[in-house]
N, C-alpha and C positions, 0 to 999 in steps of 0.2 A: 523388404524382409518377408519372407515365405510364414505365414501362420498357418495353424490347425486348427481354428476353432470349429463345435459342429452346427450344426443349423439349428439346436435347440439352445445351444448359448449364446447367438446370435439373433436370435428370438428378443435377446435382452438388448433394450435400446444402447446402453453405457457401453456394455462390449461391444454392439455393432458398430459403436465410433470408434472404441480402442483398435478394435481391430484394422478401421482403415488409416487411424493413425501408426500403429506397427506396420502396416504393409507400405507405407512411404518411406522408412529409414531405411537408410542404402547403408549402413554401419559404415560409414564414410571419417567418423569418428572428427569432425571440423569442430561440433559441442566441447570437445574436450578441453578446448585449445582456451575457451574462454567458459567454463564452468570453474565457479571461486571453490566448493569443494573438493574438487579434482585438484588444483591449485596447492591445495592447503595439506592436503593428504595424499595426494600420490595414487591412490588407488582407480582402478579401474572401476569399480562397483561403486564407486562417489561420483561417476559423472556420468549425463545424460544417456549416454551409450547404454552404459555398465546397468545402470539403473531400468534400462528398457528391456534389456536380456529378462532381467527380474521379474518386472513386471510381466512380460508374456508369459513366460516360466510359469506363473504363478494363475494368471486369468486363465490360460489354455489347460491345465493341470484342476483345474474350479480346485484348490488344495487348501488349507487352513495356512495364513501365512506362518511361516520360521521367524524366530527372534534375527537371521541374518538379512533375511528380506526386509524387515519391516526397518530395524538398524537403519539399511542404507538410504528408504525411502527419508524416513523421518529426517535423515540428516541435510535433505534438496531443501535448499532457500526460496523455490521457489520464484527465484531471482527471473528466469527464464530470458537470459542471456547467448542459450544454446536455441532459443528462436527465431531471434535477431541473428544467429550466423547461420544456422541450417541451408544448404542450398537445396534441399527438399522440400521445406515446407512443412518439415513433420510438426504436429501441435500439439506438442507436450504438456503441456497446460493440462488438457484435457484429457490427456491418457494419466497423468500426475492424480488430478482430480477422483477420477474412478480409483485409483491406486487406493487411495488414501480413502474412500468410503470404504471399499473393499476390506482392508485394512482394519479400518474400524469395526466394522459388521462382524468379522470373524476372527480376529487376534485378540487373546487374554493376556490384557499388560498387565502389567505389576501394579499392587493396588497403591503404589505413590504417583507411579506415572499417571495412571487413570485418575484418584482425586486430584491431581495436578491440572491439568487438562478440562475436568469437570470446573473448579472452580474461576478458571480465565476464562469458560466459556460464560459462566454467572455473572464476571465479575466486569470484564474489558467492555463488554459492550452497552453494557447501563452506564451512562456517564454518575450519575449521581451514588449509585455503590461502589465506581470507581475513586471517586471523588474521597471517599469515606475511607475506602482503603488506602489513598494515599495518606493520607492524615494520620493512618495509626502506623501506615509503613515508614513516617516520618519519625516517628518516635520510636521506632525500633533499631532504626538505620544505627545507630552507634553500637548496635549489640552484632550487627552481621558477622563479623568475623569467627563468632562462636559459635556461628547453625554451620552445621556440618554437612548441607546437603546443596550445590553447587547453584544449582536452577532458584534453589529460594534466595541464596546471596546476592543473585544475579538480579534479582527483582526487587530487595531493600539499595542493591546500588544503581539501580537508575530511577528510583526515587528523586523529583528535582528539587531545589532546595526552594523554589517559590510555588507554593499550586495555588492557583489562583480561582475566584471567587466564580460561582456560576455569572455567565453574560446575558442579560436580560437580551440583549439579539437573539439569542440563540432557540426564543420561544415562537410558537408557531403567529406568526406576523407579514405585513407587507412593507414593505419601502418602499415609497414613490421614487421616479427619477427624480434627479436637482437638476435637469433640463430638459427638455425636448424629451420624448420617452423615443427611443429606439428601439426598445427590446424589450420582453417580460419573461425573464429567471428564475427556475427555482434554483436554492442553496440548499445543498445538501449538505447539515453542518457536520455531521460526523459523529464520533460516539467519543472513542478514548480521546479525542483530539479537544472535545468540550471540557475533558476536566482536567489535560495536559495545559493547553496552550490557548485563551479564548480569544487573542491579538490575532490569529490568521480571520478566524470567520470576521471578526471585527473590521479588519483592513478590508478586507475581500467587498462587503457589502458597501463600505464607504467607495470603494474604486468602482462597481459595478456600477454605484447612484452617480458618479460622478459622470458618467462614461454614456449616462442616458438609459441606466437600464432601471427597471422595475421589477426589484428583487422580494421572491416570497419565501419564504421560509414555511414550509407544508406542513400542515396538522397530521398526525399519525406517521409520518415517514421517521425509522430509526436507524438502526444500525445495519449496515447494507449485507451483512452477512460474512465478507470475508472473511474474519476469524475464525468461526466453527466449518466456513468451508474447506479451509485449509486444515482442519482437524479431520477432516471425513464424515463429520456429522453435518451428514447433507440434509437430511429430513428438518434440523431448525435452522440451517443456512436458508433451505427453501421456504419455510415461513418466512422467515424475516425479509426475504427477496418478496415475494407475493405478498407481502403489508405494504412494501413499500410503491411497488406496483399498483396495488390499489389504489393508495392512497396520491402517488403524481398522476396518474389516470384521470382523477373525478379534478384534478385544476386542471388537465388539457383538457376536459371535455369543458370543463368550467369556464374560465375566464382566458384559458390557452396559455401554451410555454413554446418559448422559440428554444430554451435550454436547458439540462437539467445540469447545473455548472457544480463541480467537485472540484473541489482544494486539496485532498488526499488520494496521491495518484493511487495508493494499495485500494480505497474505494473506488476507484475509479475506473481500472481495472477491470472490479467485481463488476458494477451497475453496468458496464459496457458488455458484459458477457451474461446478462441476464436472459437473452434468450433465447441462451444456446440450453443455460440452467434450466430454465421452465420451458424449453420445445416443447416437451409430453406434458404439460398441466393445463387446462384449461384455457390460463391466463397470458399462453405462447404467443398468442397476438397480441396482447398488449406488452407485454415484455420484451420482444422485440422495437417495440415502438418505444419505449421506455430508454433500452437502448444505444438506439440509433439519437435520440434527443442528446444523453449524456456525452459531455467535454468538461476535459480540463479547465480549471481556471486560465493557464496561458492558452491555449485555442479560440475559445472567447475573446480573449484580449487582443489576441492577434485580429478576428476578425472585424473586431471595432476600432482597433485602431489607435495607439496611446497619444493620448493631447495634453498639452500643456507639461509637459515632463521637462523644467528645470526647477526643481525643487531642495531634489538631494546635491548631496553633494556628491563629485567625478571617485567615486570611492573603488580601490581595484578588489573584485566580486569573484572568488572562485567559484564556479559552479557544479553541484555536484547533482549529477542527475539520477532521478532514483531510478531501481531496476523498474518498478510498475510505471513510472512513467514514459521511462527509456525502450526499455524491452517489454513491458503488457500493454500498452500504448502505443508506442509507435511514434511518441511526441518526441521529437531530438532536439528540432530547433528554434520551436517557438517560444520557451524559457530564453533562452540567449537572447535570440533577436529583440525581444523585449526589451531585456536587462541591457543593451548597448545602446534601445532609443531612447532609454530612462536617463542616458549620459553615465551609466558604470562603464569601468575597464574590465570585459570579463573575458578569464581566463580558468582554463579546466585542467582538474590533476592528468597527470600518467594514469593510465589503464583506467579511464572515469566510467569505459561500459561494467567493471568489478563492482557485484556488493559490497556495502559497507557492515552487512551483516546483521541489521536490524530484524528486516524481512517480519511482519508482525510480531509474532509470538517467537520466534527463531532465537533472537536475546537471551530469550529465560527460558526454552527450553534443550536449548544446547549454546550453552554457555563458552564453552572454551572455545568453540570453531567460531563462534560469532566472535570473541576479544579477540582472535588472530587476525578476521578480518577488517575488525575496526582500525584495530592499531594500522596494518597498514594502509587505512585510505585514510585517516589522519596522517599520515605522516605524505602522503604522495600532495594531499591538499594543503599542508605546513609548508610545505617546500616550493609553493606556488606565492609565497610572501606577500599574501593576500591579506586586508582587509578585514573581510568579512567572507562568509558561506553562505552561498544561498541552494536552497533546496524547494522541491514541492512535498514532500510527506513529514509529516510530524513522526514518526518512525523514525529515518534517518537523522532527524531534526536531535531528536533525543541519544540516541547513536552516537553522530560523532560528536555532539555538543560534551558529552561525558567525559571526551578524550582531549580535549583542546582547548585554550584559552583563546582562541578566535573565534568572534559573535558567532554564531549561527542563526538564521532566520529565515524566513519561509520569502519565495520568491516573491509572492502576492505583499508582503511588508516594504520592501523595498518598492513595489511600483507603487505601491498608493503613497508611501511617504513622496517620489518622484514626482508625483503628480497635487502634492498639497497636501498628503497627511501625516501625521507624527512622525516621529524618528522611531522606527522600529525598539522595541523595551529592551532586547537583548542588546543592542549598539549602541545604544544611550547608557545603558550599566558600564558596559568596555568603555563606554568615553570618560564617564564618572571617575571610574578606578585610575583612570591615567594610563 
């Protein structure tokens, strides 16, 4: 793709990368084919193509965005499934990224959009004000039908009907291995995922000790930033990424990490692109090095190796792979291979590279494109006469669990139940009920 930018907008680091991410799309138009927006609407301007005209249009022009522009950006899942196909290479991610500061910086939203937005960025990533607001959005939950405004309904109904109690794991701590030490791990426990769901980190550390690792859970590391990055509010994205920076830095210089291991592929993701985020800040080299250390929960496991795995029972496991693990990862197969040396029968929906529509904040704040695309990967994954669901992000977890009376659970529950630990909380409810 031919751009115009001039040598003084180019000056600027964000455009100098947009710009060589536009000059790589051949408008070859292969994103379209698998973009779940395109999909769901038909339109040209809802998929990566459509959306990249925009975006140049708009950076080449230095112009104030139009409520049309901003519409179509806001509407990208972020899913980045048009990465995974691209036979270019373009890295939309990154051109997405500056969109969406850009966006922010100079577009005057409507003042419910903007306190909207304001307050998930206060609220999702402090576990314990999250925590707080579930409890009162729990008592609200029977009045939703009477708020008139779509994005807040959306948000009293995925309310879960158990929130559960802060997890003393989840404070900054060490665990020895329970054999032979192999490894020394941080956990990166997450933020909204602490006062959703506290059975992943739980299982996670129990598999990790079993497995010979020496798991820390770091003082000062919090919420990896994703949330407000994908808002375009890059300046407290980039705090929160340079805290956390800091703080797994002084235990590699400390006592060393061979991992910095995440159970939330949308974190994961993020702390994997930390230092492309902080190139220009000071703390580029350690961010980088930061990293390069972060993997998936299955990565790890894959490269240690699952033992002693007859536990569970031969249970048949659809698996649904999220889009940040799938497509901003690059992780396809090391969830599977796992879950079949655990003794599951695992089998995956139709179209499983498709969002389920979660995508962080995307739920609650475009509400109807996200229920279209739940409904249908609930139903591609119902019709796989599965068992159980397994996933890696608590996002999806709560996504299509809203939609389906089949467990749903995080893949790291299932292998540590496989290997000696509990029966995951959601599959032991399902057994309960009959």
């Amino acid at each position: 793709m031919q751009t115009k930018f001039t040598e003084e907008q180019l000056a600027d680091p964000a455009t100098e990368r947009s710009n060589e991410i536009l000059r790589s799309c051949l408008h070859c138009g292969f994103c379209t084919a698998t973009c779940p927006t395109y999909k769901v609407l038909g339109d040209e301007l809802d998929s990566p193509r459509g959306r990249i005209y925009l975006i140049k249009e708009m950076l080449e022009n230095s112009r104030v965005p139009n409520e049309k522009t901003v519409k179509h950006i806001d509407r990208c899942l972020s899913c980045f499934s048009c990465m995974s196909t691209c036979p270019s290479g373009v890295h939309y991610m990154h051109l997405l990224d500056h969109a969406r500061e850009y966006v922010e910086q100079r577009y005057k939203r409507r003042w419910d959009d903007k306190a909207l937005r304001w307050l998930l960025a206060r609220i999702l990533p402090y576990p314990e004000r999250f925590r707080l607001v579930l409890l009162s959005a729990k008592l609200a939950r029977p009045l939703r039908k009477f708020i008139p405004d779509a994005r807040l309904r959306a948000m009293l109904e995925m309310v879960p009907d158990r929130i559960p109690a802060p997890s003393a794991n989840d404070r900054p701590q060490t665990f020895p291995a329970e054999r032979t030490r192999r490894s020394r791990v941080a956990l990166l426990t997450g933020c909204a995922q602490r006062a959703l769901n506290t059975d992943i980190n739980d299982a996670t550390i129990r598999l990790l000790r079993r497995h010979g690792c020496e798991v820390v859970v770091v003082k000062g590391v919090g919420c990896c930033g994703a949330l407000t990055h994908h808002m375009g509010k890059t300046r407290e994205s980039h705090t929160m990424a340079a805290a956390n920076v800091r703080a797994l830095m002084a235990e590699i210089r400390g006592d060393g990490l061979d991992a910095i291991v995440i159970n939330t592929s949308g974190c994961g993701t993020t702390v994997k692109d930390y230092g492309h985020m902080l190139r220009n800040d000071e703390l580029a080299e350690d961010a980088a090095r930061v990293a390069a250390l972060a993997k998936d929960i299955t990565e790890v496991m894959s490269d240690l190796g699952l033992q002693d795995a007859s536990h569970a029972e031969p249970l048949r496991v659809a698996y649904h792979a999220a889009c940040s693990l799938q497509h901003g990862q690059q992780v396809r197969s090391a969830p599977k291979e796992l879950l079949k040396a655990a003794g599951f029968v695992v089998v995956e929906p139709r179209d499983s590279h498709i969002c389920c529509g979660s995508a962080g904040t995307y739920n609650l704040m475009q509400p109807a494109i996200s229920h279209e695309l739940k409904t249908r990967k609930v139903s591609t994954l119902e019709a796989t006469h599965s068992q159980v669901i397994s996933t890696g992000n608590i996002g999806c977890m709560m996504q299509i669990g809203s939609a389906t009376e089949i467990p749903v659970v995080h893949t790291v529950e299932l292998l540590d139940w496989a290997t000696g630990g509990p029966r995951p909380l959601n599959l032991a409810q399902a057994v309960a009920r009959g």
